[in-house]
C-alpha positions in Angstrom: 224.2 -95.9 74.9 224.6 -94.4 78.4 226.0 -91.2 79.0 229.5 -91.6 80.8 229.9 -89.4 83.3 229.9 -86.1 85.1 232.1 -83.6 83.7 231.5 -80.5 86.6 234.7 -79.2 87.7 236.5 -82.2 86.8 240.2 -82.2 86.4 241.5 -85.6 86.9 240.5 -88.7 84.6 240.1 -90.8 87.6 236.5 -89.8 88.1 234.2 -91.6 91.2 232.0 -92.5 88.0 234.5 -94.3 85.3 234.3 -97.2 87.0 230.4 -97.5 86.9 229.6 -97.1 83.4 230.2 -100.2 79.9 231.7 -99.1 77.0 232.2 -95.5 77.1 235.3 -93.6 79.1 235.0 -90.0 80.9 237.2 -87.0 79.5 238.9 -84.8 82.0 237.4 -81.9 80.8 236.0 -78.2 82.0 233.0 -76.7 80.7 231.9 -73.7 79.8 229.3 -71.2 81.3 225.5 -71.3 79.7 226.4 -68.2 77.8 229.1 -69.9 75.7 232.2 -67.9 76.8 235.2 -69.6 77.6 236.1 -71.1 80.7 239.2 -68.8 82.8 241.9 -71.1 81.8 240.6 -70.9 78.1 240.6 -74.8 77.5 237.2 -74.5 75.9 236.9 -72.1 73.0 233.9 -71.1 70.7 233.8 -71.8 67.2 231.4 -70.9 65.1 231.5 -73.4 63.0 230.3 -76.1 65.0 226.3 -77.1 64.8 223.4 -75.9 67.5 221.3 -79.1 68.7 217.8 -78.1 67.3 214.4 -79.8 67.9 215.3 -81.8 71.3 213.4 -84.2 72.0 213.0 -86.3 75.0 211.6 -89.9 75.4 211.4 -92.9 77.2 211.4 -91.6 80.1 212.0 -94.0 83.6 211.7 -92.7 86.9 216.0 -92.9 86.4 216.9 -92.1 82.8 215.6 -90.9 79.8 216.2 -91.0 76.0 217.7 -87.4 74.2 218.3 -86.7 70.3 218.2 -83.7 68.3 218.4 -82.1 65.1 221.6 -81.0 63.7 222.7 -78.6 60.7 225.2 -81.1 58.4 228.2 -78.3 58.2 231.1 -79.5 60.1 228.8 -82.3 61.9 232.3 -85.0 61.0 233.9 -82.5 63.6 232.0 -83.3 66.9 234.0 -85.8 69.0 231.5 -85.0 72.1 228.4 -83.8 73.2 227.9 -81.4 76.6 224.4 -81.8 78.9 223.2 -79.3 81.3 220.6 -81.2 83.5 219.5 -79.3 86.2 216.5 -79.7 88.6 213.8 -77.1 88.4 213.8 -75.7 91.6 210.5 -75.8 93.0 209.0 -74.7 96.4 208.8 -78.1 97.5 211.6 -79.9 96.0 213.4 -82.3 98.7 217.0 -80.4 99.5 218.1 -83.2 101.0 218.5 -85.1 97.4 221.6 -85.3 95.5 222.3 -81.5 97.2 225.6 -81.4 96.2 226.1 -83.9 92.6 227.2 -82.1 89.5 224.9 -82.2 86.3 227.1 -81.3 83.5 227.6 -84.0 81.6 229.7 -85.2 78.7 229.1 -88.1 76.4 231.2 -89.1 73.2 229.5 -88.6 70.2 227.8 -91.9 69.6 224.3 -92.4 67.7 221.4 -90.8 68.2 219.2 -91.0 70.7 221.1 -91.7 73.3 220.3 -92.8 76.9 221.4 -90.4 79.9 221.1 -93.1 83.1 222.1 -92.6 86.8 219.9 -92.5 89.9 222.9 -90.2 91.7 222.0 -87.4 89.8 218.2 -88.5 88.6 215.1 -88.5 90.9 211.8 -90.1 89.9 209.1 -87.5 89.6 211.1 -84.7 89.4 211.4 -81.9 86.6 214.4 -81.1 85.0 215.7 -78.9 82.5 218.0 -79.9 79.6 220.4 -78.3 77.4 223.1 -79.5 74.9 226.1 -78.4 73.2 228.7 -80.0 70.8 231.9 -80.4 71.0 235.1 -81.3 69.1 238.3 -82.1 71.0 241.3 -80.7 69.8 244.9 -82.0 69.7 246.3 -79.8 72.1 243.2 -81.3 74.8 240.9 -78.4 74.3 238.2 -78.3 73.3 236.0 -75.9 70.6 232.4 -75.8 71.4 229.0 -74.6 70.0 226.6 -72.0 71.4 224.2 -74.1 74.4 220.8 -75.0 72.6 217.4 -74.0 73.6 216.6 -75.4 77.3 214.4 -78.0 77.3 211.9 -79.5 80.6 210.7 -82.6 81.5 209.7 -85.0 84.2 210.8 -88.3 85.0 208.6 -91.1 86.2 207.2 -92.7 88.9 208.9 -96.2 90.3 207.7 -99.0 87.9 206.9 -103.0 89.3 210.1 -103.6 89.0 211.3 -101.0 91.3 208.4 -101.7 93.8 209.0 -105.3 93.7 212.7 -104.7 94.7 211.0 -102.6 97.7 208.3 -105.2 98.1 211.6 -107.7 98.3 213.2 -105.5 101.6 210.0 -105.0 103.4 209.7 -108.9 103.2 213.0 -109.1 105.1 212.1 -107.2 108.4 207.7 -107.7 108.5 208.6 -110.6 111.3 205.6 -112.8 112.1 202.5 -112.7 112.0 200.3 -111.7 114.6 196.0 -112.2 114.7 193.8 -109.5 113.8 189.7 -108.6 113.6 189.8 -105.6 112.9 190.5 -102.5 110.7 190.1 -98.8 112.4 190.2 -95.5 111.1 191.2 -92.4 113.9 190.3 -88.8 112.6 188.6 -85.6 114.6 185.0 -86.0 116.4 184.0 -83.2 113.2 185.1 -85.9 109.9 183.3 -88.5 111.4 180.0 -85.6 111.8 180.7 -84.3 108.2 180.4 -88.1 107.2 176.8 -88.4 108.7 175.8 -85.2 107.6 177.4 -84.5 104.3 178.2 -87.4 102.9 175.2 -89.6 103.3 176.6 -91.4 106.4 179.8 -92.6 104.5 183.3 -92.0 104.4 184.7 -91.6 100.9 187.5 -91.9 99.4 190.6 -88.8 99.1 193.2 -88.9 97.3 196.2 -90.3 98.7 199.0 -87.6 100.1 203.2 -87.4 99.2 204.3 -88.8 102.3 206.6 -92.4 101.5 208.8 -93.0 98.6 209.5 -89.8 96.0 209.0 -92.0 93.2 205.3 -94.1 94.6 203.1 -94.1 92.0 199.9 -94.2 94.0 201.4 -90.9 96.1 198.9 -87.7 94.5 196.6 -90.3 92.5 195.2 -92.9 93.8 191.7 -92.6 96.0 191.2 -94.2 99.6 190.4 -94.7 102.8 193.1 -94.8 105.3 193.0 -97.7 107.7 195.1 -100.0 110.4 195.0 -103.0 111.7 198.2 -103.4 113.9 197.5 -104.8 117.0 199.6 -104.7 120.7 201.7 -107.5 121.2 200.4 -107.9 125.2 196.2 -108.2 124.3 196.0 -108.5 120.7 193.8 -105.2 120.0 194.3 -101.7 118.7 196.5 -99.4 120.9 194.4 -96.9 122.3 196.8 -93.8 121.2 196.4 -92.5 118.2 198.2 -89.5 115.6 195.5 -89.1 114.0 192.4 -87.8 116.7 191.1 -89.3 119.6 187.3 -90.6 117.8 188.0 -94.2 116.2 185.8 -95.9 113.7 186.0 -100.2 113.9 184.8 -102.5 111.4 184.7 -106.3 111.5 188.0 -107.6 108.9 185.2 -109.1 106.7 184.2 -106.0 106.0 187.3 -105.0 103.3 189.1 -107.9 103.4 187.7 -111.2 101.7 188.2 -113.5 98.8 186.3 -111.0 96.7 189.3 -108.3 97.4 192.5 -107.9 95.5 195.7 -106.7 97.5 198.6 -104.9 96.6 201.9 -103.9 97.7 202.2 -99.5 97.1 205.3 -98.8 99.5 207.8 -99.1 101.9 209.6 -96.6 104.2 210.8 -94.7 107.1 211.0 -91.0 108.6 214.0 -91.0 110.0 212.7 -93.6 112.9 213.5 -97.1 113.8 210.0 -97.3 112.7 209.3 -98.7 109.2 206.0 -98.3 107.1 204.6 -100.6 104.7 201.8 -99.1 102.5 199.0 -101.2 101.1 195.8 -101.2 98.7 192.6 -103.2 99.3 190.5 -103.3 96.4 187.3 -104.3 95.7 187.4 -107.2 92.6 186.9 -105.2 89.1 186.3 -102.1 91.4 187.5 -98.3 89.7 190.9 -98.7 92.0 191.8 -102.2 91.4 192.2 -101.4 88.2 194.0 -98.5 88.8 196.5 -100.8 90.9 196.4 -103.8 88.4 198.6 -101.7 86.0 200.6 -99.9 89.0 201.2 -102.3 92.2 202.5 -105.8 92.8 199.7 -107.8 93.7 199.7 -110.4 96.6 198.1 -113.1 97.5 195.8 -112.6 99.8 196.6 -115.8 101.8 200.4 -115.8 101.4 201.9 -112.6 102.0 204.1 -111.8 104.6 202.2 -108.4 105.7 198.6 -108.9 105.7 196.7 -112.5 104.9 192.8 -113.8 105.1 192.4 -117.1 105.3 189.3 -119.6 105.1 189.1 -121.8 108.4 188.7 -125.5 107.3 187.1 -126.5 110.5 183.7 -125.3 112.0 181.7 -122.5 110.4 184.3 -122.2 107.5 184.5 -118.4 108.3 187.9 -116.1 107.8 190.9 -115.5 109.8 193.1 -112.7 109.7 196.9 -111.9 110.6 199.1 -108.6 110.3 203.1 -108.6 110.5 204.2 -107.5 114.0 207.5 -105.8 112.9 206.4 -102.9 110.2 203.1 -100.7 110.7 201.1 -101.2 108.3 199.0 -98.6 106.3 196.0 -99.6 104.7 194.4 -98.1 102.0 190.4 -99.5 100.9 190.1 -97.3 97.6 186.3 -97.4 97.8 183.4 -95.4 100.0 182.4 -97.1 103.0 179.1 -97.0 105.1 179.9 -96.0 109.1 176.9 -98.3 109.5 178.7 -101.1 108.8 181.1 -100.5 112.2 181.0 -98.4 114.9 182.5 -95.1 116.4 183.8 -94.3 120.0 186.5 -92.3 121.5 189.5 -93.9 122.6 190.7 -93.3 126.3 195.0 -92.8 124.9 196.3 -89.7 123.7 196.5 -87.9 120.0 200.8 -88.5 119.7 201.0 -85.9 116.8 204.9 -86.7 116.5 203.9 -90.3 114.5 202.0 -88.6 111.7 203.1 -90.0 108.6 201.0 -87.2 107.2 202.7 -85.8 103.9 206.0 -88.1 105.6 209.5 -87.9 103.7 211.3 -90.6 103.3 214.8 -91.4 104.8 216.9 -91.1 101.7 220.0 -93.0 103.5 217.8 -95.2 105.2 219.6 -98.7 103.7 216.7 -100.9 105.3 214.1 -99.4 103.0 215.6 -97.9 99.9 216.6 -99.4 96.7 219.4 -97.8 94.2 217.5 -95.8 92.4 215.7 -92.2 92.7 214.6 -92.0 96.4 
């Protein structure tokens, strides 16, 4: 059963939430400091009588809600008419203040069965930690309400975005990719000293690093999965790369062949913006049976690799029977290949545009009230 409401500061029964939650209605009720003492208008009073939560514990946890029961002494448990949640977000050094800034998190739920299932992306982000407290409650008849002493705080994280929140992205992406425009190649734009490290570090290949934050709060691939960055969008006027880049002005090419064939599995990771008319659509080329496609098999939407609206390879029935390839015109597309790849099987050369820092999508948040690209739950 979900809990009903927010109960910060609230004085009216006509609450912004009653409307959006089945079965259960919001009290107008004011709680109490952490510490127990009563509120300055004394509607919530202390009695000792009532039962401290013990033993929380916290499961199924979504990227949006989460499962809470306790432990509870049997003396005067007949009493408790309501239970009170502090949920607050651990504050962290890089926690996004532009989320939810200003959305109570004291809650109130009647006293239904345990567990019970707190739900509501306004006040829950996926992969975020939170702390948890819980007090009980038994409403008297004047309308005031006798409370416990708050039980021990509790953390947790929720979860990253599950296929059926990535699908729902996968769903809006599909709407604005526009058509589809011919390709040959992918290319890769770092700093003259990677592609030097490459040759002399790494055996003359680039490998695989695992993927940064930037995109969707609640991507699961975002601080996990391994890659290779590439693109393949094309300008509209000659139908190659552009020659500026954000990324450094030395460019490695490879033939589309090269990553992209029947023997490669593709999947959708994410969509989004940085506050831009520009919109971004992540996504994963992996190598049949390879370490990452299974990694994305239990993760990402596939797609097929001929029907897609953002990236297709296609045999040619005519001729030499090779492979044709096409990239949507309207989103730029981000391409991660999850596995090492020799330089010798492309080339390298300096390109003759300029390094436009400002389009980094390095470590990128995401537009929160962007409605093109986000979906109604944690952003």
């Amino acid at each position: 059963m979900e809990v009903p409401g927010l109960a910060h500061n609230i004085t009216s029964p006509l609450s912004p939430c009653e409307g959006m939650l089945k079965d259960l209605s919001l009290d107008a009720i004011q709680l109490c400091e952490r510490d127990g003492s009563k509120s300055q208008d004394g509607s919530i009073s202390e009695m000792e009588e009532l039962p401290v939560p013990q033993n929380i514990k916290i499961s199924n946890i979504t990227c949006d809600s989460f499962k809470i029961c306790w432990d509870m002494e049997p003396r005067s448990k007949e009493r408790i008419t309501h239970y009170f949640i502090d949920l607050n977000k651990k504050e962290n050094k890089n926690s996004n203040k532009f989320k939810h800034k200003d959305v109570p998190t004291k809650l109130v739920a009647k006293a239904v069965p345990l567990p019970m299932t707190v739900r509501g992306h306004w006040f829950l982000s996926p992969r975020t930690e939170y702390t948890v407290a819980v007090q009980t409650a038994s409403k008297q008849t004047d309308g005031d309400y006798a409370v416990s002493e708050w039980s021990e705080i509790i953390e947790f994280c929720t979860a990253d975005y599950s296929t059926v929140h990535l699908n729902q992205l996968l769903e809006k992406a599909e709407v604005i990719a526009g058509r589809m425009l011919r390709f040959s190649v992918f290319y890769r734009n770092q700093n003259k000293e990677y592609f030097d490290h490459a040759r002399e570090v790494q055996g003359n290949r680039m490998l695989p690093s695992v993927k940064d934050n930037s995109g969707s709060h609640g991507s699961p691939i975002s601080g996990k999965l391994e890659g290779i960055f590439f693109s393949c969008n094309t300008e509209f006027n000659t139908g190659k790369p552009p020659q500026d880049s954000p990324y450094g002005r030395h460019r490695f090419e490879v033939r589309a062949d090269a990553l992209f064939n029947p023997d490669t599995n593709l999947y959708f990771g994410d969509f989004y913006c940085m506050y831009t008319a520009y919109h971004y659509v992540i996504l994963v080329l992996a190598p049949k049976g390879s370490r990452g496609d299974e990694f994305c098999k239990q993760r990402l939407p596939a797609l097929d690799i001929s029907n897609n609206r953002f990236l297709t390879c296609k045999q040619i029935e005519e001729g030499d029977g090779g492979l044709v390839f096409h990239h949507a015109q309207d989103v730029i597309l981000e391409v991660i290949y999850t596995e090492p790849l020799d330089l010798a099987l492309g080339t390298v050369a300096e390109i003759s545009g300029h390094q436009l820092m400002s389009l980094s999508t390095v470590n990128a948040k995401k537009d929160p009230s962007c409605k093109t690209c986000n979906i109604s739950v944690g952003r």
